[in-house]
C-alpha positions in Angstrom: 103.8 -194.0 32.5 105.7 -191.4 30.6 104.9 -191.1 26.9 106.5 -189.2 23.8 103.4 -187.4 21.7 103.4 -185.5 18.6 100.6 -183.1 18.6 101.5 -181.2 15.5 104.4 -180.1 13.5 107.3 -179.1 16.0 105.1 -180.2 18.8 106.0 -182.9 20.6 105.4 -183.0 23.8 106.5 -185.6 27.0 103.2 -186.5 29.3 101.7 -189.3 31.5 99.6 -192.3 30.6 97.6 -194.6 32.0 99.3 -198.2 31.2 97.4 -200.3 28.6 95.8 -203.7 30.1 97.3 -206.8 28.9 95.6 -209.4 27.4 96.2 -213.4 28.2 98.0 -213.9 24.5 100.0 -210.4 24.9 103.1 -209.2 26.9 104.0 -205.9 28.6 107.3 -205.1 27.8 109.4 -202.3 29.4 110.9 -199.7 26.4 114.9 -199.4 26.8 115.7 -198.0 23.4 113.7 -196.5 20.7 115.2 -195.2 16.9 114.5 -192.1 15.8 113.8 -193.1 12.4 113.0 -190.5 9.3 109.6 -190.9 9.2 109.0 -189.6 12.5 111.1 -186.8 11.5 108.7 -186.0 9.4 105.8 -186.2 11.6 107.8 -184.0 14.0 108.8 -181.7 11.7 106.1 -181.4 9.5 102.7 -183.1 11.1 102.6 -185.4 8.2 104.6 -188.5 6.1 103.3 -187.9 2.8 99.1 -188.3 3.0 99.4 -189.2 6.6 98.6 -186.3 8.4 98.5 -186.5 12.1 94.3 -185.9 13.2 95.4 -186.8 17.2 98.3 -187.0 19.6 100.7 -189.7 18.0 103.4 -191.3 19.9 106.0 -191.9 17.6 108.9 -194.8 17.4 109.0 -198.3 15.2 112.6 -198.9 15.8 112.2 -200.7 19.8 113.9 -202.8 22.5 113.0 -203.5 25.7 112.5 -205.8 28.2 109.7 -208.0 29.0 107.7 -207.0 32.6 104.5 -208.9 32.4 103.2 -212.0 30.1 99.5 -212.8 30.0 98.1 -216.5 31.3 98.3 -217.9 27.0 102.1 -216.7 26.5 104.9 -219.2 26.5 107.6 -217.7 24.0 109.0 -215.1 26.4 109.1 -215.0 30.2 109.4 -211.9 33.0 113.1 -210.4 32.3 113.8 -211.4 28.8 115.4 -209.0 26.5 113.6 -208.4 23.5 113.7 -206.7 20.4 110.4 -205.4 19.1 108.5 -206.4 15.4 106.7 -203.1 15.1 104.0 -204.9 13.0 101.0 -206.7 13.4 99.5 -208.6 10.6 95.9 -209.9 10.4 97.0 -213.4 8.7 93.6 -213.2 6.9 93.3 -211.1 3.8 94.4 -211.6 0.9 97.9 -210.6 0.6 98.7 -212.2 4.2 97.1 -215.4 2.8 100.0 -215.1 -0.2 102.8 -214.2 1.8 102.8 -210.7 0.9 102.0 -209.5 4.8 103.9 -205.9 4.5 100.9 -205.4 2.0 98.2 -206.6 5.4 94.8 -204.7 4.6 94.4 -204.5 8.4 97.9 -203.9 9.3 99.1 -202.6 13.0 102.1 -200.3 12.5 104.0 -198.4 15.8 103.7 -195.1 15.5 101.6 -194.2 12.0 98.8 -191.7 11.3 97.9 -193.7 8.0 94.3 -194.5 9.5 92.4 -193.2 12.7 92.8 -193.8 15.6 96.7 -193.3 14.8 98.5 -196.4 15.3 100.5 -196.0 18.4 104.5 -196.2 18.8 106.9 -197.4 21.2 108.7 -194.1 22.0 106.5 -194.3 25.6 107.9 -196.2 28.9 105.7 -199.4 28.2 103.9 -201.1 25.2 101.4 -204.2 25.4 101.7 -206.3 22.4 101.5 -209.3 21.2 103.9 -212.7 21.8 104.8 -212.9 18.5 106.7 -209.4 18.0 108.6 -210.4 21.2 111.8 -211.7 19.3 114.6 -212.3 22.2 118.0 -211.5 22.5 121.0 -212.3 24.2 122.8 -210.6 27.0 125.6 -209.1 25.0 123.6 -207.4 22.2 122.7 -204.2 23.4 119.3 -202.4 23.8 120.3 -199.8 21.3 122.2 -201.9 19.1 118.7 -204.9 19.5 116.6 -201.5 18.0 118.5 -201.8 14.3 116.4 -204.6 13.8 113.1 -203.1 12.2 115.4 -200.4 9.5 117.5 -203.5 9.4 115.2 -205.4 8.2 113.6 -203.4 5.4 117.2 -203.5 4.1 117.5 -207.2 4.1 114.0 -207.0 2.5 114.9 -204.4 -0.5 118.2 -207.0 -0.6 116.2 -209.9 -1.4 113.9 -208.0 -3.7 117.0 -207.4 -6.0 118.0 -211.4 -6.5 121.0 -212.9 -6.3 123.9 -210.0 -5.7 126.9 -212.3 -6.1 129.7 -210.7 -7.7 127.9 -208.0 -9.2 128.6 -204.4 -8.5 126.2 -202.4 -6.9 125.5 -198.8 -6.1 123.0 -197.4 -3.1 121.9 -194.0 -3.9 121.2 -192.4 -0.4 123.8 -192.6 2.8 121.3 -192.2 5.7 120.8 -195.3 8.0 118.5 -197.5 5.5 120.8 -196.6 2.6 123.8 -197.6 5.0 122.2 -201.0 6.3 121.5 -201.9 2.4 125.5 -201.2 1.9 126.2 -203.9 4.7 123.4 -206.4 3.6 125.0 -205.9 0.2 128.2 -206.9 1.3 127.5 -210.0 3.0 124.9 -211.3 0.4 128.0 -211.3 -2.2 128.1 -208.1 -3.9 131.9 -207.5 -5.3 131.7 -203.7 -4.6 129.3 -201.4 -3.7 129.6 -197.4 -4.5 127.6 -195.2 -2.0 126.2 -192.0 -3.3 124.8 -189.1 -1.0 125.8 -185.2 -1.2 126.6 -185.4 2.9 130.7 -186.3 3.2 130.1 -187.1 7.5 127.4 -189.9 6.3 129.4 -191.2 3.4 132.4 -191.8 5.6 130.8 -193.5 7.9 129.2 -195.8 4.7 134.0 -196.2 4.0 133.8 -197.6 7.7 130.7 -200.6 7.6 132.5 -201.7 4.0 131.7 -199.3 0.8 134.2 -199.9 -2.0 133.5 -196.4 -2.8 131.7 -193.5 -1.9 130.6 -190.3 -4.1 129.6 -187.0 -2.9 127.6 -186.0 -6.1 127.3 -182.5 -5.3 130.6 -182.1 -5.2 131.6 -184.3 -7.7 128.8 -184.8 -10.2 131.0 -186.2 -13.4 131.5 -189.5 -10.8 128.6 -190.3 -12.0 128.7 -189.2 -15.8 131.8 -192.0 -15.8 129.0 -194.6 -14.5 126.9 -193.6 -16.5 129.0 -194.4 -19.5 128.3 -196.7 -22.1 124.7 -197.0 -21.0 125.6 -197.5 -17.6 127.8 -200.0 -15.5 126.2 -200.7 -12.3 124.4 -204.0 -12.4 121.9 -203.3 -9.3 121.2 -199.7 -7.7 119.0 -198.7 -5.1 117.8 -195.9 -4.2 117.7 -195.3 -0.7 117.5 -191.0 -1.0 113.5 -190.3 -1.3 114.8 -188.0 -4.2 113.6 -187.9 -7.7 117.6 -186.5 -8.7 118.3 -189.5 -6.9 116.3 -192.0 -9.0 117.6 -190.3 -12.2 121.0 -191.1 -11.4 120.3 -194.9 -10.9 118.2 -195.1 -14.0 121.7 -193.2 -15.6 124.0 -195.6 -14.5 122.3 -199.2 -14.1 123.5 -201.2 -17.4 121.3 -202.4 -19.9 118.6 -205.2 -18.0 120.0 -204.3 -14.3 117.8 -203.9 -11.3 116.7 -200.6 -9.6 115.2 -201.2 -6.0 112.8 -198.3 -4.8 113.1 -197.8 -0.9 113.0 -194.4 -0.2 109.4 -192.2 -0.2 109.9 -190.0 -3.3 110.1 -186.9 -3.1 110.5 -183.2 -5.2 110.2 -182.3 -8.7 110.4 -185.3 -11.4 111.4 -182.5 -13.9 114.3 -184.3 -15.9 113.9 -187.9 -14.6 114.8 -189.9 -17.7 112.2 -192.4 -17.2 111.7 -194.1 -20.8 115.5 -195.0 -20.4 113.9 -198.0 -18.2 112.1 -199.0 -21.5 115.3 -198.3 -23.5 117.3 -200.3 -21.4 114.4 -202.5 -20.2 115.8 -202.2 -16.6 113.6 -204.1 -14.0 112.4 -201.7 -11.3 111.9 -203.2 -8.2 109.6 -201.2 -5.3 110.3 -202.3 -1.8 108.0 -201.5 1.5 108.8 -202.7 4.7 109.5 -206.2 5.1 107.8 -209.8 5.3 110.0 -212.5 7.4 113.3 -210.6 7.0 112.6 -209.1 11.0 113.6 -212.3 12.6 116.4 -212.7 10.2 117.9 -209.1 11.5 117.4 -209.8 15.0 119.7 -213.2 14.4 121.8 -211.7 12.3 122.4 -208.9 15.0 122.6 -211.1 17.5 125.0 -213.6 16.2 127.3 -210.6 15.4 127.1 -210.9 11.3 126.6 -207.5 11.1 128.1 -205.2 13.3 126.0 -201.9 13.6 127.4 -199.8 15.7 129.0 -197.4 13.6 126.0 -195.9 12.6 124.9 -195.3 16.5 125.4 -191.7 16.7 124.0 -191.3 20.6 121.7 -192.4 23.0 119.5 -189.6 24.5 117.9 -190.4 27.8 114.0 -189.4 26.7 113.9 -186.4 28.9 116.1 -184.9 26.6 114.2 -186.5 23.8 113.9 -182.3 21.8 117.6 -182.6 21.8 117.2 -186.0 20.2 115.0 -185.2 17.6 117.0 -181.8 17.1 120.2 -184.5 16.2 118.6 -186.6 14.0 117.8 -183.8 12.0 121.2 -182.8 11.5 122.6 -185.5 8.7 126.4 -183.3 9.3 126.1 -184.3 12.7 124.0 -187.9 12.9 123.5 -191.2 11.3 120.8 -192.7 13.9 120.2 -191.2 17.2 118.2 -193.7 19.8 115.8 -192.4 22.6 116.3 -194.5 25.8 114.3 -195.0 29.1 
């Protein structure tokens, strides 16, 4: 079967493998559609997410849709032909924090497409994957493969959503206008929020956040005394998250969340910290919120996609058949020119 590797940084490479045997509680499922999500930009790019350093080929892609080809003798959820969208993690159930409901924390924890232990975790950017019934979530015929692949960032939005509380009526800010940052925006919208303003230094990305239902959007580069009026007054956003992976990013949500509002974490940071104003969460005793991954909030996604509550398609840029998958990764690279870019077989 054909299979997308990353050998190094700026190596990947398109090769043949041998199909992995299924087992009688596991189901073969055919890859139509695969996200090229930011993390495996940076593996791409740069042979490494943060401490995870790629030691062996690692075939990238958490964001997957397919459909299924072969269930083993124990399955009964899914059947030959269905269309499903793809949990990218497996959970033990066992430890500790599965035992408490905190699974995204799973000490044993099976992740598409991650070089946080050896042997790398495999990812679904490859023409089949064997896994296990219950990251088979179906969907129906008129949700699209690429559009059934939003469910994994769309679900770590729904889960940074929750981790804020209840967002009725209060006015929010997302600090970041990249897909996750644009997914938060929409799961803002429909959990309540009164307005949301969208903050990037990219004007192609932030027009795209005007389309799926920002209030406002603010190109702080160009326009950094947007924020100064924010943060006014000790601030006047009630929850902000920040969605960039900057430390400048941060600092401006700590600058302009009011007295006891709500920061929510979910980018990887990243840069200098120099002149992050960090005791004004102590002066302002602001609750900052971290957010990884995602607990339950998959299945939600795939039924919210699927019954049409969220429409997603504004943020598909293209759909790149995988043997042009260089000129995939080459576009989702390019934030002027792409919000999310899909890989397809």
């Amino acid at each position: 079967m054909l299979n997308c590797a990353i050998h190094g940084a700026d190596d990947l490479r398109l090769d043949e493998q041998t199909p992995e045997p299924l087992g009688p509680a596991q189901v073969r499922v055919g890859i139509k559609a695969v996200g090229i999500c930011g993390s495996d930009l940076h593996y791409y790019r740069h042979g490494r997410v943060g401490d995870f350093v790629i030691r062996e080929p690692l075939t990238p892609g958490h964001e997957a849709s397919g459909r299924v080809l072969e269930v083993g003798s124990e399955v009964t959820a899914v059947k030959p032909g269905d269309r499903v969208a793809l949990d990218p993690v497996r959970t033990c159930g066992v430890c500790r924090y599965c035992r408490q409901g905190d699974s995204n924390h799973c000490e044993a924890v099976h992740f598409f497409g991650s070089a946080s232990r050896y042997p790398h975790m495999q990812g679904a950017m490859r023409e089949q994957v064997v896994v296990q019934e219950k990251q088979c979530l179906p969907v129906p015929d008129s949700l699209s493969f690429e559009l059934a692949a939003f469910g994994e960032p769309l679900a770590v939005a729904l889960h940074a959503v929750r981790s804020a509380g209840s967002l009725l009526g209060k006015s929010v800010m997302v600090v970041g206008a990249g897909p996750i940052g644009a997914l938060i925006l929409m799961a803002a919208r429909l959990a309540g929020a009164s307005q949301v303003t969208v903050v990037d230094i990219v004007d192609e990305t932030l027009a795209t956040c005007t389309r799926v239902g920002a209030t406002r959007t603010i190109n702080v580069a160009a326009d950094p005394a947007a924020i100064e009026a924010l943060a006014a007054g000790k601030g006047s956003i009630d929850v902000c998250f920040e969605a960039s992976g900057h430390y400048a990013g941060l600092a401006n949500a700590i600058r302009v969340t009011r007295p006891r509002g709500v920061i929510v974490t979910v980018g990887t940071l990243s840069g200098s910290s120099d002149g992050c104003p960090f005791n004004q969460i102590m002066v302002k005793s602001l609750s900052v919120i971290g957010s990884f991954r995602f607990v339950d909030e998959y299945a939600w996604a795939v039924d919210y996609l699927s019954r049409g509550l969220l429409d997603v398609s504004p943020l598909l840029t293209a759909a790149v058949p995988v043997a042009n998958v260089h000129d995939a990764f080459a576009l989702a690279a390019d934030r002027h020119q792409a919000m999310k870019v899909m890989v397809t077989f």
